[in-house]
N, C-alpha and C positions, 0 to 999 in steps of 0.2 A: 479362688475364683478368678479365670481370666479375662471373664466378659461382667461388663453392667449391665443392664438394662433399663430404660424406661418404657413401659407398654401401657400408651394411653386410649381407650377406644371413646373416639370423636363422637361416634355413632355406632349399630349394630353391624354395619357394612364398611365403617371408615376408621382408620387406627391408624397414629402415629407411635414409631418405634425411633427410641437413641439407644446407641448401642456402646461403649467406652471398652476397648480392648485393653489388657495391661500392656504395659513394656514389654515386657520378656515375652509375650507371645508374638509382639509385634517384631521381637529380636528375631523370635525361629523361623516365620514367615521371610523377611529378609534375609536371613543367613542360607536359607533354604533356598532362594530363589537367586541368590550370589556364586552357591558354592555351585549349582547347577553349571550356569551360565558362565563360571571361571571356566571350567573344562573345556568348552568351544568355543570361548572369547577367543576373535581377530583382532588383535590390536597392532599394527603397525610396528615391527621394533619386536615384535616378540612372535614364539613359533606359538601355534595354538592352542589355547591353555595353559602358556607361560606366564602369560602375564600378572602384575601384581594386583592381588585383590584389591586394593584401594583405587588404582587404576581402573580395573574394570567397573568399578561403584562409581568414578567421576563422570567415563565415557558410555553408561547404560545406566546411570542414577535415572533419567528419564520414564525409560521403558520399563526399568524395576518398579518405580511409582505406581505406572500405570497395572503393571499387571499382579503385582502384590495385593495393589488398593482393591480391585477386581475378588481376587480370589480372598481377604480377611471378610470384603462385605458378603459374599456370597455364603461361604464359611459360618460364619455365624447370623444370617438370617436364617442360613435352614437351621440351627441350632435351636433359638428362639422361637421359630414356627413349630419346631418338632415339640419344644418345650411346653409351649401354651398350648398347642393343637389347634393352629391359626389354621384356619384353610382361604388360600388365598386364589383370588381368581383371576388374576393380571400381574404381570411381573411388579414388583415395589418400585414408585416411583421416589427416588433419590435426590435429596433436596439441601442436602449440606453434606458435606464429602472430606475429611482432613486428607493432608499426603503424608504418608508414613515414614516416618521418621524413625531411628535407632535412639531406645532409650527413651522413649516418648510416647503416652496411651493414642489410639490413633479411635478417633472419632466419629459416626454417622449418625446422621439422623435420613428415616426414611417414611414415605408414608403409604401405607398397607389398603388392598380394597380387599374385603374380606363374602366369601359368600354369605348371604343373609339368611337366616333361619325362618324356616317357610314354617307356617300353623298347619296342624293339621286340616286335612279337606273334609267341608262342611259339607258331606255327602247329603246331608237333608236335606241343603237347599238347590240342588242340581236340580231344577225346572226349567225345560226348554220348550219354544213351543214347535211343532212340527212343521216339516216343508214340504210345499205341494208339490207330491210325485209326478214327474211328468212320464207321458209316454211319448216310444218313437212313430212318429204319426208318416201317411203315407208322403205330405209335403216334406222331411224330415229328408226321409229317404229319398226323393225325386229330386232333391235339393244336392245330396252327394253324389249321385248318378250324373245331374248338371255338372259339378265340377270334375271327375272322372272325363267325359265330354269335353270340356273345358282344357283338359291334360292330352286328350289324346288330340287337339288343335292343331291343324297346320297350315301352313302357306303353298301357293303355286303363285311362280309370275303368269303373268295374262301376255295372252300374243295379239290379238286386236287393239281397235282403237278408243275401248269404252272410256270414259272418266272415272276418277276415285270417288267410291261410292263410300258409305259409311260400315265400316269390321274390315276394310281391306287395311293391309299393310302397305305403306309407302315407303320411299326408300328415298330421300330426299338429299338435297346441298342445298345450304344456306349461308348467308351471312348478315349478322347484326351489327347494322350502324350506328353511330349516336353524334351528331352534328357533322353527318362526311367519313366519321372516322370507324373503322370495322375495330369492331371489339372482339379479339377470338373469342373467349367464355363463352359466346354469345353465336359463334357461328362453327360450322364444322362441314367437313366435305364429302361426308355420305353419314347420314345416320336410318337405323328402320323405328318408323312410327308404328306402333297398331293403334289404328284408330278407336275411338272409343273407350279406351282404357282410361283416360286420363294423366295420359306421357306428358301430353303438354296443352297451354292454355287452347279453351274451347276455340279463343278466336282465330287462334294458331287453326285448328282445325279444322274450322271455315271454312280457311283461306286456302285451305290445300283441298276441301270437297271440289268436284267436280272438275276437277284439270283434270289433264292428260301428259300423258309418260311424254315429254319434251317439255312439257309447256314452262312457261315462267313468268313469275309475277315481286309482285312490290308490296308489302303492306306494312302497316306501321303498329305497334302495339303498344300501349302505356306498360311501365312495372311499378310495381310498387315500393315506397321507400326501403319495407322491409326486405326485399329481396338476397341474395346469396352473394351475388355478383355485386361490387361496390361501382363499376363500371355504366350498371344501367339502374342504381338506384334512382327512385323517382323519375325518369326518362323517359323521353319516347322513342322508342328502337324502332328505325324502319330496316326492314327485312327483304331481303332481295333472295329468293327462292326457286330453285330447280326441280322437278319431278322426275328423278331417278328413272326409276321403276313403280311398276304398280303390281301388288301382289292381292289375289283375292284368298279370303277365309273360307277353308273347309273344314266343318267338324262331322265329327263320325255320327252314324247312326246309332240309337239305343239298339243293339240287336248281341245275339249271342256272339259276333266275330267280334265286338268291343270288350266283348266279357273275358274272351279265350287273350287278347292282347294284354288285358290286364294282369291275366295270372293263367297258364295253361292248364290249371284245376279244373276251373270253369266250363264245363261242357256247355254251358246258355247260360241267356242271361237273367235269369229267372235264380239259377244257384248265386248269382254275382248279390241279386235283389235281396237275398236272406239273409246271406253274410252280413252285409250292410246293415239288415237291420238288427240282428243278433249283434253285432258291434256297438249299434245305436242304443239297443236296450241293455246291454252291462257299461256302455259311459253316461247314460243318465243315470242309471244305478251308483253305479260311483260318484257323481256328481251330488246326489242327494247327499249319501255317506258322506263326501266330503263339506257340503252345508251345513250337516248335525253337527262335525268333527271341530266346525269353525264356529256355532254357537257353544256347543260345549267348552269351551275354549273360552270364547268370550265371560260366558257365565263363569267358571274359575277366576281367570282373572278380577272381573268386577265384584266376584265376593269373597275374596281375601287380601287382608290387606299386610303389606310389611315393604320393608324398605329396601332399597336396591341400592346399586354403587352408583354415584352422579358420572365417574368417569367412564367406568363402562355402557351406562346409558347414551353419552356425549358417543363416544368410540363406534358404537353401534351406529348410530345414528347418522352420523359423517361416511360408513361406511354405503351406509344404504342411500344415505343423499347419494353418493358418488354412482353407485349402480341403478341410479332413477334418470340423472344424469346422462349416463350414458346408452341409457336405453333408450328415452329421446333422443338424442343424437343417431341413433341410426336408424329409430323412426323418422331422420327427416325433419326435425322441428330444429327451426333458425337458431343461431348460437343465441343471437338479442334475446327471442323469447325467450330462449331459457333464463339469459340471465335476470331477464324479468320477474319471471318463477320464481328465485332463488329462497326469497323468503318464505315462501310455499311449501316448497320441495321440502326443506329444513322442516317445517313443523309438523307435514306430514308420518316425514323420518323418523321425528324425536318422537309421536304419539305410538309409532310400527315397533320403534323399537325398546319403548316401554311394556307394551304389549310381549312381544317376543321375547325379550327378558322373563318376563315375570311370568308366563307360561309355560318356558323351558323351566324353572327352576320350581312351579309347579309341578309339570309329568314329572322330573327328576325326583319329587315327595312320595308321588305315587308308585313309581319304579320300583322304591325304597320299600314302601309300608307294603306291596302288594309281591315283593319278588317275584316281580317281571323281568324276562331273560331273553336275551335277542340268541335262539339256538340255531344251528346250523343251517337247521329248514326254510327257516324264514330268511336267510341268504339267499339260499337256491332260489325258492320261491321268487325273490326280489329279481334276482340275476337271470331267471329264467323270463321273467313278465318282460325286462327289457330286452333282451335280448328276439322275443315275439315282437316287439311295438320297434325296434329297431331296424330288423332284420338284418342284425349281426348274429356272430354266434354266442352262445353260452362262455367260451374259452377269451372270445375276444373281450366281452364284456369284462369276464374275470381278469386278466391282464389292465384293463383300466383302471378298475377299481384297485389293483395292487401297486398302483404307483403315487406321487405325492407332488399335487400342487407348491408349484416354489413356494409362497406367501404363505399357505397353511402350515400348522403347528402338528398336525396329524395327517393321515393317508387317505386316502379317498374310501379305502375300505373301515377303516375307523368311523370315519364320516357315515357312511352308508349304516352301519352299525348304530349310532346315535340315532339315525333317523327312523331306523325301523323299532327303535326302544321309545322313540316319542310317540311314534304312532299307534305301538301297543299298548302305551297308555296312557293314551285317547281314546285306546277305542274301548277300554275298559272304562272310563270315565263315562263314556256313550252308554257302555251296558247298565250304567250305576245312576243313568240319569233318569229324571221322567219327562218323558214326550208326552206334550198335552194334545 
């Protein structure tokens, strides 16, 4: 026997592994990794691969260390996993490490997250209660039509002498002061306002109603501590202001040429009116499906119980803080709040990714017991619906999908594969449920 072992499991998910190589394996690992490396040894004084072995063990005993110790631990942890039929779901984390020596057992210890053996599903108790169907209602659709409207918006400057009224666009210079002294952040020498939006504070927008294209004015505005700008926190900014231009708002009429602009299908806008709502009526459809999809889900989770890895729950969880994170941040929400949040955000995390955890390794039960099969179709399928909601092509999608996020451990089409085998059984889990 060239290896020891000791294989302690801490928990059903958590296992410490020591592992004692003999010598003489420890010898062919180094001999192996010397007589390699003599062949293309540089060594100063000698032509390449001349050198004496001893020699090149003084001047690459380092990098021999390192990558000997690499490939014994590797080596026999898959030996050991194959052995017991560990199934491991995070690489081993590595907590005592000897450096390998000639003539000498060389030593780890490591410790193992192991996937957790899920119970079976207690299909008797899948009881859900139903959600209220909605329909797409005429305000629904009058509502998308609005913003259709909204998209086909534009500007004209004005050639008379009117004042800025309230939806026109201004086109303004400014500058913000704060005791005499102009703060750029704070000023700039043409920007466009559209009023109404909410671009900028209300009183800002006051202050700019009823001028006229020349005019210029003075006003002062309080900010607040929390503000972006460290310059005008807590401050009073007075503002010295020009009125560019003045541009008025024009939006289209609801009629058939808005319809034909949208998509040249459209003969009127009465076709525009259907689509919309046949859109409307398979995304609350879907919407629903997806509310069953998320109590049936909830309902598994809360009625089985077993243990999970503390590491990969932590790992999860840090990952998804980080993407809550950043997702406020380009919502816009001040660095301060967030870090106010923080203890927030984290618990939120950890509870998302308990959940997640223990649902994924749920459907992966179900996959199992039910021989559920992610087949070709339901690529297409998948590839085909994005590729409608994108208005790219089938080919371009497929080209995305074939390629690999740096960070991930698999391909985007691997991924996409996982996701339609979770979904399939969910949605068998929905078939298997009872809707009260």
């Amino acid at each position: 026997m060239t290896i020891k072992e000791n294989l302690q499991k801490n928990s059903s998910v958590q296992a410490r592994l020591k592992i004692e190589m003999a010598p003489e394996r420890v010898n062919n690992h180094l001999n192996t990794f010397y007589g390699g490396l003599a062949k293309r040894a540089k060594i100063q004084g000698f032509r390449p691969g001349k050198a004496p072995l001893d020699l090149v063990k003084k001047v690459y005993g380092e990098e021999a260390s390192n990558e000997v110790t690499q490939r014994m631990v590797s080596e026999s942890l898959m030996e050991v996993v194959r052995k017991h039929d560990l199934k491991l779901i995070l690489p081993p984390t590595l907590i005592a490490v000897d450096s390998p020596k000639e003539n000498t057992s060389f030593t780890f210890e490591a410790e193992l997250d192991l996937k957790p053996e899920v119970p079976e599903i207690p299909w008797d108790k899948l009881e859900i209660e139903n959600t209220e169907k909605q329909t797409a209602t005429p305000e629904m659709i009058e509502d998308q039509l609005k913003e259709i409207q909204d998209r086909f918006t534009h500007y004209h400057a004005i050639h008379d002498d009117r004042p800025v009224k309230e939806d026109d666009m201004v086109v303004v210079r400014y500058d913000g002061l704060v005791d005499g002294q102009k703060v750029e952040q704070a000023s700039t020498d043409r920007q466009e306002l559209a009023l109404g939006r909410g671009q900028v504070a209300e009183d800002f927008e006051k202050a700019v109603l009823g001028k006229k294209k020349g005019d210029k004015s003075t006003f002062t505005l309080p900010f607040p501590e929390t503000h972006q700008v460290e310059e005008v926190r807590g401050k009073d900014v007075v503002f010295e202001l020009e009125i560019l231009e003045i541009q008025s708002k024009h939006t289209p009429e609801l009629n058939d040429d808005l319809a034909k602009k949208v998509n040249p299908k459209y003969s009127c806008l009465d076709e525009l009116r259907k689509e919309i709502e046949t859109n409307l009526v398979s995304s609350l459809e879907l919407q629903q499906t997806k509310n069953l999809q998320d109590k049936v889900g909830d309902k598994l989770v809360e009625s089985m119980s077993f243990e999970i890895s503390p590491r990969q729950k932590q790992m999860t969880a840090e990952s998804l803080a980080r993407d809550s994170i950043q997702r406020m941040f380009q919502a816009g929400i001040k660095e301060d709040d967030i870090k106010g949040r923080q203890a927030e955000i984290m618990e939120a995390s950890a509870k998302n990714a308990e959940r997640q955890i223990r649902l994924a390794y749920i459907l992966d039960r179900i996959a199992r017991d039910q021989e559920i099969k992610v087949e070709k179709v339901d690529i297409d399928k998948r590839l085909q619906k994005t590729a409608s909601a994108t208005g790219l092509s089938v080919s371009e999608i497929e080209k995305y999908y074939s390629q690999k996020d740096e960070e991930e451990s698999i391909s985007r089409m691997d991924k996409l594969k996982l996701d339609i085998l979770d979904e399939k059984s969910l949605d068998y889990a929905l078939s298997k449920a009872r809707i009260k």
